[in-house]
N, CA, C and O atoms as CSV, one atom per row, in Angstrom:
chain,resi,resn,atom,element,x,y,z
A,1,UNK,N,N,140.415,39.546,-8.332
A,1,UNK,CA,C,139.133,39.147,-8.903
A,1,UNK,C,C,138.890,39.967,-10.162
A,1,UNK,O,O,138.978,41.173,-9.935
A,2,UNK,N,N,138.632,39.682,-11.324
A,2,UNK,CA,C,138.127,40.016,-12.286
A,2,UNK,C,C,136.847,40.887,-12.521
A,2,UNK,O,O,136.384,41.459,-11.535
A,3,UNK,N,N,136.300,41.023,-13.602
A,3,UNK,CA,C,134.875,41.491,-13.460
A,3,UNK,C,C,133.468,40.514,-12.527
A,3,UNK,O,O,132.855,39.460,-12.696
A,4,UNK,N,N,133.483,41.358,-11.777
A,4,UNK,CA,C,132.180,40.833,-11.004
A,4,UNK,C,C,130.787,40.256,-11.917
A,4,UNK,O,O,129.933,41.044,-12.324
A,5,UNK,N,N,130.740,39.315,-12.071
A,5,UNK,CA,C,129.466,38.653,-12.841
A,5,UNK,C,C,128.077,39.024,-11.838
A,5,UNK,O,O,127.947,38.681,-10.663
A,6,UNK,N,N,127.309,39.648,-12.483
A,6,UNK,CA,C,125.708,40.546,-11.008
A,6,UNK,C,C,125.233,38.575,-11.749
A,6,UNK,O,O,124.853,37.922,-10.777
A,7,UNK,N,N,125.210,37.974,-12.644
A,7,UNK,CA,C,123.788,36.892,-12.709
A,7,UNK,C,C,124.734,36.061,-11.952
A,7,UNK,O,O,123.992,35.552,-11.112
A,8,UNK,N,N,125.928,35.608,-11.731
A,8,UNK,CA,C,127.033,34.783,-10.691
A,8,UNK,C,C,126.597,35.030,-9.397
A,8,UNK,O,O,126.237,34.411,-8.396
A,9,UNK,N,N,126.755,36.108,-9.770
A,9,UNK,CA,C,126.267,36.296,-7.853
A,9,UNK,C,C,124.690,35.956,-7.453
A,9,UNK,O,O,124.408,35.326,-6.434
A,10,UNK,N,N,123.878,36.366,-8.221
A,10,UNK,CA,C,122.326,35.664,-8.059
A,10,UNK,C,C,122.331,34.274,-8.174
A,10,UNK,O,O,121.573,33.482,-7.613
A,11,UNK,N,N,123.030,34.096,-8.763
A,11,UNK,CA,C,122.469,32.441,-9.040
A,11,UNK,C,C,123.078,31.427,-7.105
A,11,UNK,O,O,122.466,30.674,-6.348
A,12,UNK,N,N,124.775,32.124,-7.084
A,12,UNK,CA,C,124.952,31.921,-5.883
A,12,UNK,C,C,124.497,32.148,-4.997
A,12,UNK,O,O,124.692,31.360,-4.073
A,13,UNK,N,N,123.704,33.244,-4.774
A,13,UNK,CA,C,123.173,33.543,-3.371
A,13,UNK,C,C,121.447,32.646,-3.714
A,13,UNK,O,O,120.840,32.420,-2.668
A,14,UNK,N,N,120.689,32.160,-5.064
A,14,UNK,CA,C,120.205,31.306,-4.705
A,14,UNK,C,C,120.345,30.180,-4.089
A,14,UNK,O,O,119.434,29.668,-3.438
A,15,UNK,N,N,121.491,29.680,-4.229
A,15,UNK,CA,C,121.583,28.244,-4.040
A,15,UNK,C,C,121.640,28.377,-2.255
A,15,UNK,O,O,121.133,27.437,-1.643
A,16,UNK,N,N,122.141,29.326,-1.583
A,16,UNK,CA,C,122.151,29.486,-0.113
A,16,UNK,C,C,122.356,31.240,0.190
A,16,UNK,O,O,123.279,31.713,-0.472
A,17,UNK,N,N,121.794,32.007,0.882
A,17,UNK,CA,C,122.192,33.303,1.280
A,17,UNK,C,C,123.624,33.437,1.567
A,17,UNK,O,O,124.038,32.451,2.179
A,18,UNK,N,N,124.339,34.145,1.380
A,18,UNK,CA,C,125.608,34.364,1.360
A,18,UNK,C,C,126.428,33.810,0.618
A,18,UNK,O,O,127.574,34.189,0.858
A,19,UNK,N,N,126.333,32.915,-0.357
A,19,UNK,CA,C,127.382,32.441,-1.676
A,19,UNK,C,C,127.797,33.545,-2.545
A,19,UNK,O,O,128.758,33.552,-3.313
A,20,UNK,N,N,126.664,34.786,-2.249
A,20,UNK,CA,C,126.646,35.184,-3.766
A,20,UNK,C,C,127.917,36.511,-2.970
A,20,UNK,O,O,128.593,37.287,-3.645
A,21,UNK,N,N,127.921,36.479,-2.385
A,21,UNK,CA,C,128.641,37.623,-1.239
A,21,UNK,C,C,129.779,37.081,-0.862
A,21,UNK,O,O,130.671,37.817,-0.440
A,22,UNK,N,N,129.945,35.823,-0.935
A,22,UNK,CA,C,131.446,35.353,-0.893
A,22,UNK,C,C,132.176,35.330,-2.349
A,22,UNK,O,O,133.387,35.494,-2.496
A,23,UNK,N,N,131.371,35.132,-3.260
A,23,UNK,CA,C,132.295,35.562,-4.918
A,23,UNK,C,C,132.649,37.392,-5.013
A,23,UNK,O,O,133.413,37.933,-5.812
A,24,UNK,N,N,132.045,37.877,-4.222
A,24,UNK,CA,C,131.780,39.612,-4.508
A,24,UNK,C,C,132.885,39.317,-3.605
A,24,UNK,O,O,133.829,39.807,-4.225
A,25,UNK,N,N,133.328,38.864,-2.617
A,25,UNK,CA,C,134.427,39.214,-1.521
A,25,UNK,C,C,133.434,40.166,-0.142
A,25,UNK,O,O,133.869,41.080,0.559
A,26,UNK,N,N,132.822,39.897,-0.131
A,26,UNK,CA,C,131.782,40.967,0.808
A,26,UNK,C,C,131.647,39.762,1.537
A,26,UNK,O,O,130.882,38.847,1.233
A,27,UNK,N,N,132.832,39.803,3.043
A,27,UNK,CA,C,132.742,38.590,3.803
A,27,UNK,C,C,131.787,39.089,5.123
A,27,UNK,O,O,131.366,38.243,5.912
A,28,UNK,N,N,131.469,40.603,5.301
A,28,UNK,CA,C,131.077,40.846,6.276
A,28,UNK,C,C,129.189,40.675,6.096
A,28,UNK,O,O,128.281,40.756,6.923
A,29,UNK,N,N,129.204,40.470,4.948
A,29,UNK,CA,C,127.419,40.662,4.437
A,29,UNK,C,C,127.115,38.962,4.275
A,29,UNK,O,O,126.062,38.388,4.553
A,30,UNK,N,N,128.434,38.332,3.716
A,30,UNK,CA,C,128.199,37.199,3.511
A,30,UNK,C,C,127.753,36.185,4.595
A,30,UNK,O,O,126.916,35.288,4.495
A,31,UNK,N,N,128.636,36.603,5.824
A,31,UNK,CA,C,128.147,36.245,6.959
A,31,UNK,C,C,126.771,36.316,7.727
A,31,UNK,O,O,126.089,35.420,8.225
A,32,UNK,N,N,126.600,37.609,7.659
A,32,UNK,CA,C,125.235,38.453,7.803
A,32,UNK,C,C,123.943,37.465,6.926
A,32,UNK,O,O,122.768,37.114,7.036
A,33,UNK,N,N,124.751,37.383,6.316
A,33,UNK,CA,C,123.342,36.417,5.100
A,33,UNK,C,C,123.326,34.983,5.370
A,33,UNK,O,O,122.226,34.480,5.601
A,34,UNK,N,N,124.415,34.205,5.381
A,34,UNK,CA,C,124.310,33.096,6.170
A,34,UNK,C,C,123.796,33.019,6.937
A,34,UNK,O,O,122.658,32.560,6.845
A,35,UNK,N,N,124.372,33.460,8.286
A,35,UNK,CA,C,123.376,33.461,9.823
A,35,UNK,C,C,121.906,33.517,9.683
A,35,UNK,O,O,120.989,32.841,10.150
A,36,UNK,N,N,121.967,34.469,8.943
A,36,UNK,CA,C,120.274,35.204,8.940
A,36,UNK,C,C,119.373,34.020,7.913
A,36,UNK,O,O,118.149,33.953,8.031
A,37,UNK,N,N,120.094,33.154,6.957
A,37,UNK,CA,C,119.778,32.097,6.316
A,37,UNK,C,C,119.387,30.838,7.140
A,37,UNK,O,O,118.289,30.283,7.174
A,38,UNK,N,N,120.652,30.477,7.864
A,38,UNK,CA,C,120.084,29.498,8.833
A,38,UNK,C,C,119.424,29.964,9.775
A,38,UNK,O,O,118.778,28.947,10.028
A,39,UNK,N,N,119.038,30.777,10.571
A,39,UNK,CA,C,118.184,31.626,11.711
A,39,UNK,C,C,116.888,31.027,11.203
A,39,UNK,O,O,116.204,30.170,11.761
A,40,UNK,N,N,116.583,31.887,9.555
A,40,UNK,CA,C,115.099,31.784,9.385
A,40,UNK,C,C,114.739,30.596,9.202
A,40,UNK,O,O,113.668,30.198,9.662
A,41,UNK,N,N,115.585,29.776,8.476
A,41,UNK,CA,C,115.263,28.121,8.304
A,41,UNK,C,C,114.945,27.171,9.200
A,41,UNK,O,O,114.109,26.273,9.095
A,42,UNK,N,N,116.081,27.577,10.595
A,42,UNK,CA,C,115.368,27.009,11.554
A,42,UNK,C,C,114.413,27.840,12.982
A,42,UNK,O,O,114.207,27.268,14.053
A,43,UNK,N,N,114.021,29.024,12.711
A,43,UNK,CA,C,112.530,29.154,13.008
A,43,UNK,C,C,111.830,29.057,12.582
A,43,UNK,O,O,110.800,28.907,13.240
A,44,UNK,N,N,111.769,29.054,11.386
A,44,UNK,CA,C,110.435,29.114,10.490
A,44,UNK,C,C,109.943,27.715,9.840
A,44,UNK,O,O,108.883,27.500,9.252
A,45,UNK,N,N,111.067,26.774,10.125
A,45,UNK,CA,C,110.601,25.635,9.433
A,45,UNK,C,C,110.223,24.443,10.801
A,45,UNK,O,O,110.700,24.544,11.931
A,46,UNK,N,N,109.588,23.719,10.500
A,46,UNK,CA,C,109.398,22.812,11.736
A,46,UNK,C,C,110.887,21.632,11.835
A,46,UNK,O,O,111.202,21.275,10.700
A,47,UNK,N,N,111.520,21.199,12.612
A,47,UNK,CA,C,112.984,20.596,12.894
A,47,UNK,C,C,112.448,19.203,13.135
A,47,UNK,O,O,113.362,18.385,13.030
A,48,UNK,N,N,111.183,18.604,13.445
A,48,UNK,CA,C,111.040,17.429,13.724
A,48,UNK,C,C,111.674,16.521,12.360
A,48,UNK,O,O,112.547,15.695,12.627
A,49,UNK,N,N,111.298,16.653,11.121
A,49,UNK,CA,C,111.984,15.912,10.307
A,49,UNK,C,C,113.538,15.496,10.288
A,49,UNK,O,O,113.993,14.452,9.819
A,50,UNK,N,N,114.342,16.671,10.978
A,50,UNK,CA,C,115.741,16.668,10.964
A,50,UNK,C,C,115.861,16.019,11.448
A,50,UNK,O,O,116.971,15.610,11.107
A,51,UNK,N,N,115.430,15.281,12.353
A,51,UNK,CA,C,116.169,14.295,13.785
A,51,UNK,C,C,115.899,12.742,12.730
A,51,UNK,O,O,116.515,11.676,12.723
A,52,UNK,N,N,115.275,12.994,12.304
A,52,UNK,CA,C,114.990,11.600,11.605
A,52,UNK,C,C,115.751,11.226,10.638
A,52,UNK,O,O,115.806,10.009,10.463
A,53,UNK,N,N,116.469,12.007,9.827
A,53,UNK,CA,C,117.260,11.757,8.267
A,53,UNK,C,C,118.588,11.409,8.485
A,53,UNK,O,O,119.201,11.905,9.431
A,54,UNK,N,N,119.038,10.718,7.822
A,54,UNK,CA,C,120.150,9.824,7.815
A,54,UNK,C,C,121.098,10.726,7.224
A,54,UNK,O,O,120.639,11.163,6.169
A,55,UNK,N,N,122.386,11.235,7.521
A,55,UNK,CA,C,123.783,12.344,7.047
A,55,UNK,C,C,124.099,11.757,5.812
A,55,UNK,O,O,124.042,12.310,4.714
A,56,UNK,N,N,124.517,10.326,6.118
A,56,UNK,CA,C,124.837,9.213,4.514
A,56,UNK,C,C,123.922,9.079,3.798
A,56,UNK,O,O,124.094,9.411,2.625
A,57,UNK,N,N,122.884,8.662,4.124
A,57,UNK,CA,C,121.371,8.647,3.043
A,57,UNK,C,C,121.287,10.105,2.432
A,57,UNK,O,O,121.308,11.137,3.103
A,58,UNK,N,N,121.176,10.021,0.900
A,58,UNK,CA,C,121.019,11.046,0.248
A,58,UNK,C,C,119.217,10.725,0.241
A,58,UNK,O,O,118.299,11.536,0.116
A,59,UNK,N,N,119.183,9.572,0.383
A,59,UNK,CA,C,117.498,9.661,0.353
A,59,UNK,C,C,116.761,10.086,1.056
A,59,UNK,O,O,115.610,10.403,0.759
A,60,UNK,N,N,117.574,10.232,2.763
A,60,UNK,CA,C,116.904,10.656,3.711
A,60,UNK,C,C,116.479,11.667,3.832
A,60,UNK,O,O,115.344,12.096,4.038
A,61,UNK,N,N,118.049,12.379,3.614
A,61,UNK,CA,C,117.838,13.878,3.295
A,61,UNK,C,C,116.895,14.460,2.758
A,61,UNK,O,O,116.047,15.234,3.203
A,62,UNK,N,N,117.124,13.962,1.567
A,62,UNK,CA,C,115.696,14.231,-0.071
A,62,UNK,C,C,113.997,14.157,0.696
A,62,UNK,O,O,113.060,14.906,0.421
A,63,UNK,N,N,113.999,13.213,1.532
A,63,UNK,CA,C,112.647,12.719,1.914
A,63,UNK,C,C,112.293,13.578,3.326
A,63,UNK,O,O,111.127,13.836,3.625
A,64,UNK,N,N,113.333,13.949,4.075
A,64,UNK,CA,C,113.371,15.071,5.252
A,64,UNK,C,C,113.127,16.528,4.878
A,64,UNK,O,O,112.328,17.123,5.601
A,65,UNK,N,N,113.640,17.156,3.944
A,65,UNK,CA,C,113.726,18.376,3.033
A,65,UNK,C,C,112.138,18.341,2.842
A,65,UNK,O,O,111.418,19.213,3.328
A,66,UNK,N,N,111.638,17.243,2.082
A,66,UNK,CA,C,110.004,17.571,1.222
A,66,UNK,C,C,109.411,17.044,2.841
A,66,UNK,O,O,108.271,17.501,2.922
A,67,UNK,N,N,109.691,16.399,3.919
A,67,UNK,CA,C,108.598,16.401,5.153
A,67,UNK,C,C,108.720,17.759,5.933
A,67,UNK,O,O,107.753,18.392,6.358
A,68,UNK,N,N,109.849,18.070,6.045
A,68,UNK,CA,C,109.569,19.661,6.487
A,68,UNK,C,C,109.163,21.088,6.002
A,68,UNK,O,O,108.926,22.111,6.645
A,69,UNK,N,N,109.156,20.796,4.484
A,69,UNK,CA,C,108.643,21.889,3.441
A,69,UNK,C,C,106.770,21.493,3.347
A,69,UNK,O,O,105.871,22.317,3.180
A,70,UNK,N,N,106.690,20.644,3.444
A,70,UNK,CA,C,105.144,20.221,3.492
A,70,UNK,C,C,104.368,19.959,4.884
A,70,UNK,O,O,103.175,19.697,5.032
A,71,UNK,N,N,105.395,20.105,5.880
A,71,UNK,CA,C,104.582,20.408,7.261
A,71,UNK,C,C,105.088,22.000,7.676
A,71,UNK,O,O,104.851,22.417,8.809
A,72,UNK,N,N,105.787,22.835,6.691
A,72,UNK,CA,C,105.677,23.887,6.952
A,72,UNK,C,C,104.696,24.783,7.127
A,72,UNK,O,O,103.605,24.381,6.723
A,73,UNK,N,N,104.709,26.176,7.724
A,73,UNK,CA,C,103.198,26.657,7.736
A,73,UNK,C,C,103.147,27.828,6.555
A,73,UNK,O,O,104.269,28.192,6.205
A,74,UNK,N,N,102.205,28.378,5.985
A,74,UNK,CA,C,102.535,28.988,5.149
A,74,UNK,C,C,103.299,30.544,5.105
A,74,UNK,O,O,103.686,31.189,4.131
A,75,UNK,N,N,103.341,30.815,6.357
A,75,UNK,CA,C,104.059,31.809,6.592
A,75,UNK,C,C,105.352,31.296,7.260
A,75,UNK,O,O,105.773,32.140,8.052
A,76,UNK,N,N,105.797,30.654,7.225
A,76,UNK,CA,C,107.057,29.775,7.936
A,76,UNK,C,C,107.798,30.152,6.044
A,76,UNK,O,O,108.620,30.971,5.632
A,77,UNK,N,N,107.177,29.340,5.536
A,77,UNK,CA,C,107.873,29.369,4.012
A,77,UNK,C,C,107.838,30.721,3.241
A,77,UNK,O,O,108.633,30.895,2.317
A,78,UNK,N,N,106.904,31.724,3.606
A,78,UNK,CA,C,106.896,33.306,2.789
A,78,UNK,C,C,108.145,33.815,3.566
A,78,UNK,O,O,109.067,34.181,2.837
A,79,UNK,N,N,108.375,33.921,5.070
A,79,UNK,CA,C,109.467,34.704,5.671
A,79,UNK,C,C,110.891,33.371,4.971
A,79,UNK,O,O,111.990,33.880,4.751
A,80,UNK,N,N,110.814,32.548,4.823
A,80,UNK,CA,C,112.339,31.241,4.027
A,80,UNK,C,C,112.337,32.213,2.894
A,80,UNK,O,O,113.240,33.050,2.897
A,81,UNK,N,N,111.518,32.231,1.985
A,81,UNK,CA,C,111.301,32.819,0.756
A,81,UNK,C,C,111.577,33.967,0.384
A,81,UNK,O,O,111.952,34.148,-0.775
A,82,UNK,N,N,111.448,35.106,1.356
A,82,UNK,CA,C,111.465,36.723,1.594
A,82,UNK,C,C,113.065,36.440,1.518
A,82,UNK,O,O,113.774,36.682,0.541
A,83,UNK,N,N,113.485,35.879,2.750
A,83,UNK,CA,C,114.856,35.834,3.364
A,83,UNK,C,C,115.849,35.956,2.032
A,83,UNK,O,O,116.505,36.970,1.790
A,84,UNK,N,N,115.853,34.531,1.057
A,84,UNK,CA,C,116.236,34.158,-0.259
A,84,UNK,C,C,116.351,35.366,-0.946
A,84,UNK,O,O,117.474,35.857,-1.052
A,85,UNK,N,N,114.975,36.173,-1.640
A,85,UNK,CA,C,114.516,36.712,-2.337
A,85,UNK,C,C,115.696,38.241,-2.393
A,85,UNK,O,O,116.202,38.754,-3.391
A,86,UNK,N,N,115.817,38.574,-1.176
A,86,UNK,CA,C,116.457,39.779,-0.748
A,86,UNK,C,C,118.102,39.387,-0.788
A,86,UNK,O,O,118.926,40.105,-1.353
A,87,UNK,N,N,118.467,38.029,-0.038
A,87,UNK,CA,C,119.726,38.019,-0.407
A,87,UNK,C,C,120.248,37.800,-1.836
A,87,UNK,O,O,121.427,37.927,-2.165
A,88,UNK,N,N,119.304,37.480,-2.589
A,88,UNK,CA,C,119.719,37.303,-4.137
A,88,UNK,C,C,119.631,38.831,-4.818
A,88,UNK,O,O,120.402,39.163,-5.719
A,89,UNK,N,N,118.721,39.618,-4.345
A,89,UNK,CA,C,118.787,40.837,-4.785
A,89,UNK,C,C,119.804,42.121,-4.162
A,89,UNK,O,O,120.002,43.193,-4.733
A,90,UNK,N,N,120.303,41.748,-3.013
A,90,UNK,CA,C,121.724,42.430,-2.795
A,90,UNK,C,C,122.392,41.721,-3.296
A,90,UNK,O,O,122.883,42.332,-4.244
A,91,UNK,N,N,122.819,40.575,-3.260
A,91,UNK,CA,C,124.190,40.175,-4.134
A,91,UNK,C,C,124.262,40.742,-5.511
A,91,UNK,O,O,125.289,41.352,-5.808
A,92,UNK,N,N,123.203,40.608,-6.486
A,92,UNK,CA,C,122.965,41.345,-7.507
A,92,UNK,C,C,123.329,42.899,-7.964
A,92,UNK,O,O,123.886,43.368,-8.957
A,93,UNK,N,N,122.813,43.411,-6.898
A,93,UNK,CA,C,122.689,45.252,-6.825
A,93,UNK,C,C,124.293,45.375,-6.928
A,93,UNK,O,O,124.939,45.802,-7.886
A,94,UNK,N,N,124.879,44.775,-5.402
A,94,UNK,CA,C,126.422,45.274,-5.202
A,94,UNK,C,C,127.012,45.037,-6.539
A,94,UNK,O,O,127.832,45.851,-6.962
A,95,UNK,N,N,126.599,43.754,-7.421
A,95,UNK,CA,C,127.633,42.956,-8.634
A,95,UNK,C,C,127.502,44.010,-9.265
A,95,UNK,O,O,128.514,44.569,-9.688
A,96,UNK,N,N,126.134,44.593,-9.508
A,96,UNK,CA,C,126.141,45.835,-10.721
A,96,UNK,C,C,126.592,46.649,-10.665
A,96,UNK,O,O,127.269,47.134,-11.572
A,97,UNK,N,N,126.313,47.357,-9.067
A,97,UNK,CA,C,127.230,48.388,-8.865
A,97,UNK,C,C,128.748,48.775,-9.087
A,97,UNK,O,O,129.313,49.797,-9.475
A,98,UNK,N,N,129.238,47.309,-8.604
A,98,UNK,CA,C,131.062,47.040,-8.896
A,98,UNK,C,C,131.271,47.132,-10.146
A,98,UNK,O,O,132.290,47.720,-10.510
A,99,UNK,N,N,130.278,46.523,-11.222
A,99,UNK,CA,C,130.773,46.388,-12.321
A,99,UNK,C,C,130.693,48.359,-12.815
A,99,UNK,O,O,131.683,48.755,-13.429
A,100,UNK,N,N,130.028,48.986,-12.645
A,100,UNK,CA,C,129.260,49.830,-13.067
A,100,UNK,C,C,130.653,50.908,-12.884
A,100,UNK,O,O,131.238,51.454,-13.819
A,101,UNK,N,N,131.023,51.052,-11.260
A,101,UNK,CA,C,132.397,51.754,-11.063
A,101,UNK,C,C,133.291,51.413,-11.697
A,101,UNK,O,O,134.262,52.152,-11.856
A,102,UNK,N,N,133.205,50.103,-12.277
A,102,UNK,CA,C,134.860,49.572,-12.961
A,102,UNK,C,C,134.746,50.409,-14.340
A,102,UNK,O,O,135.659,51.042,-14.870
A,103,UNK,N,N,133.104,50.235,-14.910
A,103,UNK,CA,C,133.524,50.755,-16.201
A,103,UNK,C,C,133.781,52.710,-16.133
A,103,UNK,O,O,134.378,53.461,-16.904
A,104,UNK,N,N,133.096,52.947,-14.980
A,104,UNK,CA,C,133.200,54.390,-14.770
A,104,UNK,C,C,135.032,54.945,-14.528
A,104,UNK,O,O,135.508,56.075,-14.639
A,105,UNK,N,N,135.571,53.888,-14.241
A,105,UNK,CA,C,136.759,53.722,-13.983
A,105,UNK,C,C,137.650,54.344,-15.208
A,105,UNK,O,O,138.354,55.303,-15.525
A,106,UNK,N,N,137.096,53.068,-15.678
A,106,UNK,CA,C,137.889,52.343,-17.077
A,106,UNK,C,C,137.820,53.778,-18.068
A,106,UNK,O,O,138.766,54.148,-18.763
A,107,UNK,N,N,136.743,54.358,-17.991
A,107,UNK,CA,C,136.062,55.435,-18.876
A,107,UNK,C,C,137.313,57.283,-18.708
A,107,UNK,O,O,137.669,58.190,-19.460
A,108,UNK,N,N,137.544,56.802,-16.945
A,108,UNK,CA,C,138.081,58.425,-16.199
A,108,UNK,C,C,136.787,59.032,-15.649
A,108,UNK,O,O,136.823,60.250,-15.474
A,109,UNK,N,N,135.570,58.347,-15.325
A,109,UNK,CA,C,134.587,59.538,-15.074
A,109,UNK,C,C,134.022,59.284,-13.340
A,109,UNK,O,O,132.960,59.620,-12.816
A,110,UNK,N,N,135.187,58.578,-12.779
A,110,UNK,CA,C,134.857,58.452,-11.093
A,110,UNK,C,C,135.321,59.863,-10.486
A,110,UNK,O,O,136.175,60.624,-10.941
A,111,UNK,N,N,134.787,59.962,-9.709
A,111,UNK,CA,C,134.847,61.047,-8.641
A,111,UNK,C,C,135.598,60.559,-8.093
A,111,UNK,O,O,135.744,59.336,-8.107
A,112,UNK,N,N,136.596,61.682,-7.173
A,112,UNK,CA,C,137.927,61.187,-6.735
A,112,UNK,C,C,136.845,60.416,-5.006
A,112,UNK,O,O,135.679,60.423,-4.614
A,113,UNK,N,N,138.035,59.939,-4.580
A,113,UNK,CA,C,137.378,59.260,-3.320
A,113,UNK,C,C,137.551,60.490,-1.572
A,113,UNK,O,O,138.114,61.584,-1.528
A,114,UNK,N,N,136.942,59.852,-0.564
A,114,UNK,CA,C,137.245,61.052,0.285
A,114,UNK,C,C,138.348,60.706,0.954
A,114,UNK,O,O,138.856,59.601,1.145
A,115,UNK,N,N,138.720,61.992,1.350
A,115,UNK,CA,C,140.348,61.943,1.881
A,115,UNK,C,C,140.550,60.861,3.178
A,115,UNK,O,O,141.501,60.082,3.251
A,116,UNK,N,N,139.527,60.962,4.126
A,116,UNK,CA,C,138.568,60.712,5.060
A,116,UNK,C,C,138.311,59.268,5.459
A,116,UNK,O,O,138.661,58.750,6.519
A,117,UNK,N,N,137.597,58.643,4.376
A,117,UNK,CA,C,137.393,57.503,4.363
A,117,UNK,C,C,137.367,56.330,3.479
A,117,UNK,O,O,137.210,55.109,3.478
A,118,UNK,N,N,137.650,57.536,2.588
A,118,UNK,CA,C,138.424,56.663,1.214
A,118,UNK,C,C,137.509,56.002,-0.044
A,118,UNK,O,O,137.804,55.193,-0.924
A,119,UNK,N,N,136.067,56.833,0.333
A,119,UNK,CA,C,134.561,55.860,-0.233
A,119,UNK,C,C,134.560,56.694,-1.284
A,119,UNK,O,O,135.322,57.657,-1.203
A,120,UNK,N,N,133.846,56.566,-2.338
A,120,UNK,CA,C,133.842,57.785,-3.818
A,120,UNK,C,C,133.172,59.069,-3.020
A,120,UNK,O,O,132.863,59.016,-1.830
A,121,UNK,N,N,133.004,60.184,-3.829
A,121,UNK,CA,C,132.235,61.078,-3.074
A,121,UNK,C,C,132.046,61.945,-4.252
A,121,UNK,O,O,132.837,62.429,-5.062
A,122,UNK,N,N,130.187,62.025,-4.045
A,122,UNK,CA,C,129.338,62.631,-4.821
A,122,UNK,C,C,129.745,64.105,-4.930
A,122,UNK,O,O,129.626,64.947,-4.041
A,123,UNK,N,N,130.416,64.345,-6.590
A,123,UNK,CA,C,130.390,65.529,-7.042
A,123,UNK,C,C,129.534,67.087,-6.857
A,123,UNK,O,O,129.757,68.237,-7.235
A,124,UNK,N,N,128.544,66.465,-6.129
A,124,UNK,CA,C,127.474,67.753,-6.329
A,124,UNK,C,C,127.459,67.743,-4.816
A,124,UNK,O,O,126.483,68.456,-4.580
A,125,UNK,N,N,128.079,67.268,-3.355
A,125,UNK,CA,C,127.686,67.843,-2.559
A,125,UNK,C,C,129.162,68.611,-2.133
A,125,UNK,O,O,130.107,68.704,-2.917
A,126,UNK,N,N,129.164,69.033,-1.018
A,126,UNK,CA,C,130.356,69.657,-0.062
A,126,UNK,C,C,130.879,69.086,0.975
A,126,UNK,O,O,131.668,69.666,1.721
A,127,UNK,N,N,130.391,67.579,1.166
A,127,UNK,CA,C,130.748,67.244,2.163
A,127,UNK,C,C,130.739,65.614,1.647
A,127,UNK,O,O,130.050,65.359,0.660
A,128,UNK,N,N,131.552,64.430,2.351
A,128,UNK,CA,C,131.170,62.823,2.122
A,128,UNK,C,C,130.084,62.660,2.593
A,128,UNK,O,O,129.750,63.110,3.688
A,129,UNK,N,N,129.210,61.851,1.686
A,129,UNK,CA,C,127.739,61.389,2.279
A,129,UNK,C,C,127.785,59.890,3.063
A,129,UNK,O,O,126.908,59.301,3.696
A,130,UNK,N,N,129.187,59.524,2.749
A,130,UNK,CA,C,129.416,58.389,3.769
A,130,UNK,C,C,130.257,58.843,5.375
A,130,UNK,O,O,130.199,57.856,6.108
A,131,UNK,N,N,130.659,59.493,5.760
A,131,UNK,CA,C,131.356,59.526,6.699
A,131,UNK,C,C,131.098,61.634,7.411
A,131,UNK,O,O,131.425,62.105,8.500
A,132,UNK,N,N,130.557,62.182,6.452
A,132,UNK,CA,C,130.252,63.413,6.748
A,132,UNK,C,C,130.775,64.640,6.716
A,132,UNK,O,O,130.228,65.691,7.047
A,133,UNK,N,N,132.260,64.406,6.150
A,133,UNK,CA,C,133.601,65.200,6.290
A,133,UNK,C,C,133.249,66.410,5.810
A,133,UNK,O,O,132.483,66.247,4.860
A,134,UNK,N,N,133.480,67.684,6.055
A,134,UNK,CA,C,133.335,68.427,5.235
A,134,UNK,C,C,134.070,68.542,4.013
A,134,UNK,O,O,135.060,67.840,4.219
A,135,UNK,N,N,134.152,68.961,2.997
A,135,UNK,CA,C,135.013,69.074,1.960
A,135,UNK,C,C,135.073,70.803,1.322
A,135,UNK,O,O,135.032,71.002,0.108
A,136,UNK,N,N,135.138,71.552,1.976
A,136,UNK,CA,C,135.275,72.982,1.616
A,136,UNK,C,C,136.122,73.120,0.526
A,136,UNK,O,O,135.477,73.461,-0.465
A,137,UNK,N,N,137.300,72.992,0.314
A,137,UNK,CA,C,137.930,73.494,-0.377
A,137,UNK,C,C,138.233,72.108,-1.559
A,137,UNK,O,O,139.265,72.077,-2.229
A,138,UNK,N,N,137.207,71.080,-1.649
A,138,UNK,CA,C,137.344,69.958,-2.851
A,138,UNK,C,C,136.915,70.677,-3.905
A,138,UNK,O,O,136.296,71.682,-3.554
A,139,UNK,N,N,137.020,70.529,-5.097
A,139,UNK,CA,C,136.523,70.862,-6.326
A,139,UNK,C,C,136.736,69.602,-7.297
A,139,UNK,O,O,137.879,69.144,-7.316
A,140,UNK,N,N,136.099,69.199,-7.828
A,140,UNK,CA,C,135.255,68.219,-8.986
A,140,UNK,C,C,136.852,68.296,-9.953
A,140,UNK,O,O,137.363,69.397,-10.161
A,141,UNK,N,N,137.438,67.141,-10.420
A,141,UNK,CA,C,138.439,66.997,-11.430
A,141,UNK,C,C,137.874,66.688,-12.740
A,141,UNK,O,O,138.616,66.535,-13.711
């Protein structure tokens, strides 16, 4: 994969929670965001319209979509909305972040990773802040 696009990944994880996490390769979040996508959609939205819409009818669909968004309740649609809102803003964060290490990369100015667990590890402590290792005898390159 190339450079991680952060507005690629927002725009994907608008269109459904977890798109934007399957271009990042983040299959374990992507999942996480799916599930948790359809979960809230179908608690929070009322399902009586579904039984009614036709799979082949694109019209049905179209006309099922606006009967269950308009017999929604208004907190049925803030928690749909929240749900969205957050998976578009992690897909985002991680894109920046990736991009952000690549150029830190590209530059020489990454911190070596831990022996441990293999995650970067913050110059200024003594120990991995991901996994806890001590690092006594590391020193900063």
């Amino acid at each position: 994969m190339g450079r991680p696009r952060p507005w690629l990944a927002a725009v994907l994880a608008f269109l459904y929670p977890g798109l934007g996490h399957l271009y990042l390769r983040e299959w374990a979040r992507s999942l996480l965001w799916f599930v948790l996508g359809v979960g809230t959609v179908a608690l929070a939205l009322p399902q009586d319209a579904v039984a009614d819409a036709n799979v082949t009818d694109p019209n049905s669909i179209v006309n099922a979509s606006e009967t269950m968004t308009a017999e929604a309740s208004t907190v049925g649609l803030l928690v749909v909305v929240t749900v969205f809102a957050f998976s578009i803003a992690d897909a985002y964060t991680i894109a920046r972040g990736a991009k952000a290490r690549r150029a830190r990369e590209a530059a020489g100015e990454v911190a070596p990773d831990c022996p441990v667990c293999g995650r970067e590890l913050d110059e200024d402590l003594d120990f991995c802040h991901w996994c806890t290792t001590r690092l006594d005898n590391w020193e900063p390159q």
